[in-house]
MARBA-3410 file (N, C-alpha, C, O; in Angstrom, 1 decimal):
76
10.7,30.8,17.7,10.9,30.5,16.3,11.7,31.5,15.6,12.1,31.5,14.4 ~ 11.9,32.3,16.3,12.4,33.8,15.7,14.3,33.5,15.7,15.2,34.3,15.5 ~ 14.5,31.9,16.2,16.1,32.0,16.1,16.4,30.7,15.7,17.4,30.0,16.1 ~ 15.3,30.2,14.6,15.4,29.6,14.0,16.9,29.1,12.8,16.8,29.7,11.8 ~ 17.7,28.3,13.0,19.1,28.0,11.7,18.6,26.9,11.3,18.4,25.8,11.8
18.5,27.6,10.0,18.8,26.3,8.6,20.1,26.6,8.1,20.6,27.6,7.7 ~ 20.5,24.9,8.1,21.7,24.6,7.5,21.7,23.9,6.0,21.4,22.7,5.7 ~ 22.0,24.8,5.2,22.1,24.1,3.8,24.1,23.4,3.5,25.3,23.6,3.8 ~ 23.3,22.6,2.6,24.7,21.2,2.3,24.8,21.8,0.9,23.9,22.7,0.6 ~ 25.7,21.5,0.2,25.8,21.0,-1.6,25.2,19.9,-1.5,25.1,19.2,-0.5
24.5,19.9,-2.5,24.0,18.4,-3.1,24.6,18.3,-4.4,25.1,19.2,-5.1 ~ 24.4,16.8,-4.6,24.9,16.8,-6.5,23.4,16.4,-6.9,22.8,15.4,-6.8 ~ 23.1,17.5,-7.5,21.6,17.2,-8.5,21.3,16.0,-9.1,20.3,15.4,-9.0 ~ 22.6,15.8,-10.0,22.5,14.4,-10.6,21.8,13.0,-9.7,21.0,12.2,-10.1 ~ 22.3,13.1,-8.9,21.9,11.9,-7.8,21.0,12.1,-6.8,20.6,11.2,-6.0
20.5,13.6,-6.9,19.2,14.0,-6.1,17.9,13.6,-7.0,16.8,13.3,-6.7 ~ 18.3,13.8,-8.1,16.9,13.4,-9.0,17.1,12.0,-9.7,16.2,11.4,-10.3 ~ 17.8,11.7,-9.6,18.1,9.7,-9.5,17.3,9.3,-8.5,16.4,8.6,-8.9 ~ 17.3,9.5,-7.5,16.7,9.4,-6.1,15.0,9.8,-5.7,14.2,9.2,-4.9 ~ 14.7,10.8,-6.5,13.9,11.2,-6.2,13.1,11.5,-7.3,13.4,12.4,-8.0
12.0,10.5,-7.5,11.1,10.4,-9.3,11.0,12.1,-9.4,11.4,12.8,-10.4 ~ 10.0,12.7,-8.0,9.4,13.9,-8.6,9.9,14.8,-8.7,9.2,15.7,-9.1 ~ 11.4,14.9,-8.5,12.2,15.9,-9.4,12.3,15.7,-10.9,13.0,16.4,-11.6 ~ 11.6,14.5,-11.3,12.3,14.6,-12.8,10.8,14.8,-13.2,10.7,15.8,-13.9 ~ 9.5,14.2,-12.9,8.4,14.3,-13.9,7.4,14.6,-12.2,7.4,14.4,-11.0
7.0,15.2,-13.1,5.4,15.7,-11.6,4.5,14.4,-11.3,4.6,13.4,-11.9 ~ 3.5,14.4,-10.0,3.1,14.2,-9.6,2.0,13.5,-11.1,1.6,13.9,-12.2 ~ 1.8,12.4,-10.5,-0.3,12.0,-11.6,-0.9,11.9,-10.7,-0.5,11.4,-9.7 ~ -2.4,12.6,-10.8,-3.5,12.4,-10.1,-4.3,11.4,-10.1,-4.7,10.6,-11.0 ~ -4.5,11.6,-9.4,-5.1,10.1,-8.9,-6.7,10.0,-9.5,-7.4,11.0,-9.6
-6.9,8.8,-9.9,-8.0,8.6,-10.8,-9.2,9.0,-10.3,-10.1,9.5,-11.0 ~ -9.3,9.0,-9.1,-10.6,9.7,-8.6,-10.6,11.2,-8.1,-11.6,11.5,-7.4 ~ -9.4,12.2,-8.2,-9.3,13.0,-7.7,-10.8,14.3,-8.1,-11.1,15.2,-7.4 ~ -11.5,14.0,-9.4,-12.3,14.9,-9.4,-13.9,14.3,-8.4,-14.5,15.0,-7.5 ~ -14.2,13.3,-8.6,-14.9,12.8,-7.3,-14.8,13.2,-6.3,-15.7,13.8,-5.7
-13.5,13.1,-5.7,-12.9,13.7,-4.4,-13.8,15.2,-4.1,-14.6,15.5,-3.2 ~ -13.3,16.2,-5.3,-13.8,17.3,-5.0,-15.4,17.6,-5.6,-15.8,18.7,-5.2 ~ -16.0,17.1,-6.1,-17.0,17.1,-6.2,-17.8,16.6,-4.9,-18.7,17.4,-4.6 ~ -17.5,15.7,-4.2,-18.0,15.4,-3.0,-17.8,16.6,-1.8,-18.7,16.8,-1.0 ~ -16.7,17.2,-1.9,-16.2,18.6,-1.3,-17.4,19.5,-1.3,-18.1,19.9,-0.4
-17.4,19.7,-2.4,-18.2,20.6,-3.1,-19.5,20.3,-3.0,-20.1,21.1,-3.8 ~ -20.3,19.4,-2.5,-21.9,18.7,-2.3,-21.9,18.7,-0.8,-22.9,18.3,-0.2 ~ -20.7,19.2,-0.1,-20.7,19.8,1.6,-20.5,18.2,1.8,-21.3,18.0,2.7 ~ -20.0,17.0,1.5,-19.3,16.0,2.1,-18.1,16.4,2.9,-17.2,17.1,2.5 ~ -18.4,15.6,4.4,-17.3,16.1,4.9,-16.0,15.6,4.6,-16.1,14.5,4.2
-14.5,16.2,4.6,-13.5,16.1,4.3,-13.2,14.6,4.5,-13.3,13.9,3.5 ~ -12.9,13.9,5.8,-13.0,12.7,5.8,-13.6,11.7,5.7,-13.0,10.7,6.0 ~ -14.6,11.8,5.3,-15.4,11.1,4.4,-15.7,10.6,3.3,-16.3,9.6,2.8 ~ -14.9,11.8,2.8,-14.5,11.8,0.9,-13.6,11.5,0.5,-13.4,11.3,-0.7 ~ -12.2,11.5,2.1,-11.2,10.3,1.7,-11.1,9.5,1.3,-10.8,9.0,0.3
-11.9,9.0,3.0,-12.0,7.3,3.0,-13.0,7.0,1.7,-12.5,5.9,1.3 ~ -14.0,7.3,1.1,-14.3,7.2,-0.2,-13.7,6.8,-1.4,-13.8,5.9,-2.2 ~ -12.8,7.8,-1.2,-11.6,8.1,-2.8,-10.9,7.0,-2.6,-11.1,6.0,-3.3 ~ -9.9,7.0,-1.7,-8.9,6.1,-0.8,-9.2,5.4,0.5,-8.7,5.8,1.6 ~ -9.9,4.5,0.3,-10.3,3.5,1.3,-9.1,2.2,1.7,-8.9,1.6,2.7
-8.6,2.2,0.5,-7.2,0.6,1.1,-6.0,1.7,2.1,-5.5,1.3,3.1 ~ -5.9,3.4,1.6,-4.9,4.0,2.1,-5.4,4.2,3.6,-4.6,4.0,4.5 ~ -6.4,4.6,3.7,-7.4,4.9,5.1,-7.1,3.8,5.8,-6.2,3.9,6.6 ~ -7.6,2.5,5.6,-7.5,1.2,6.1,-5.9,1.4,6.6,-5.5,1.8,7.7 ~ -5.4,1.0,5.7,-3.9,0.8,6.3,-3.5,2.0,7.5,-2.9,1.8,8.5
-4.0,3.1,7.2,-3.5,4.2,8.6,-4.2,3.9,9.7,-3.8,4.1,10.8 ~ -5.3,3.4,9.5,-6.0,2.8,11.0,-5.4,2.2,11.3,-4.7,2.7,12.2 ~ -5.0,0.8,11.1,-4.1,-0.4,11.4,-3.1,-0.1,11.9,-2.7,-0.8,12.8 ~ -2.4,1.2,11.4,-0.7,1.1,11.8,-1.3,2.3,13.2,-0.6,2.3,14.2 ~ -2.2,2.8,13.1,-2.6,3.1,14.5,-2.4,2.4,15.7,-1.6,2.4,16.6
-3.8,1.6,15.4,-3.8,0.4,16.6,-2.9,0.0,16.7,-2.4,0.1,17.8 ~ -2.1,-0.8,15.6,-0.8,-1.2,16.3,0.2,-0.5,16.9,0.7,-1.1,17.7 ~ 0.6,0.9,16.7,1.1,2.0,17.3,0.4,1.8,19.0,1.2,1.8,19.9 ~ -0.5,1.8,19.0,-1.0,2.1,19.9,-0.8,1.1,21.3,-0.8,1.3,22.5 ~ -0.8,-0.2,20.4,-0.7,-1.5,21.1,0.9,-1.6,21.4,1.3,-2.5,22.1
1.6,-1.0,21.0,2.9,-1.1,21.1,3.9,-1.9,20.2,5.1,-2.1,20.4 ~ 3.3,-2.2,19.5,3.5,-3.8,18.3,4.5,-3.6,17.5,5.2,-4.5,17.0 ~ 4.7,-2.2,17.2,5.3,-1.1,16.3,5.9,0.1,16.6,5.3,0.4,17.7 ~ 6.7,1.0,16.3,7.0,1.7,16.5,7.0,3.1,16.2,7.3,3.3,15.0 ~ 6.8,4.1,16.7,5.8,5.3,16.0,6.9,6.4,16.1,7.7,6.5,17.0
6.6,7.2,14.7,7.3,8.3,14.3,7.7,9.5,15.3,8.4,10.4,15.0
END
């Protein structure tokens, strides 16, 4: 890791934050984010308080699992 090269480009800013919402306004939190950590904080375990908060997002990463897995799809 110690010969590590990063190569930096020009960008045109203009069209980097055209492109990209969260360069222009921040992030919103998500409506259940304080639940989230309250569940944290009551020693729920981490994934558990996901799949809680965000259960359709959970769902969908299982799926592209198995299908990953089944070959159906193609994985990163």
């Amino acid at each position: 890791m110690s010969h590590t090269h990063i190569v930096t480009k020009p960008v045109d800013m203009d069209n980097a934050i055209a492109h990209n919402h969260q360069l222009n306004t921040p992030s919103q939190k998500p409506e259940n984010r304080n639940e989230f950590f309250e569940m944290i904080k009551s020693g729920k375990a981490f994934n558990y308080a996901v799949f809680k908060c965000f259960p359709k997002e959970c769902i969908k990463q299982e799926v592209k699992k198995v299908l990953i897995r089944l070959r159906l799809i193609g994985g990163g």
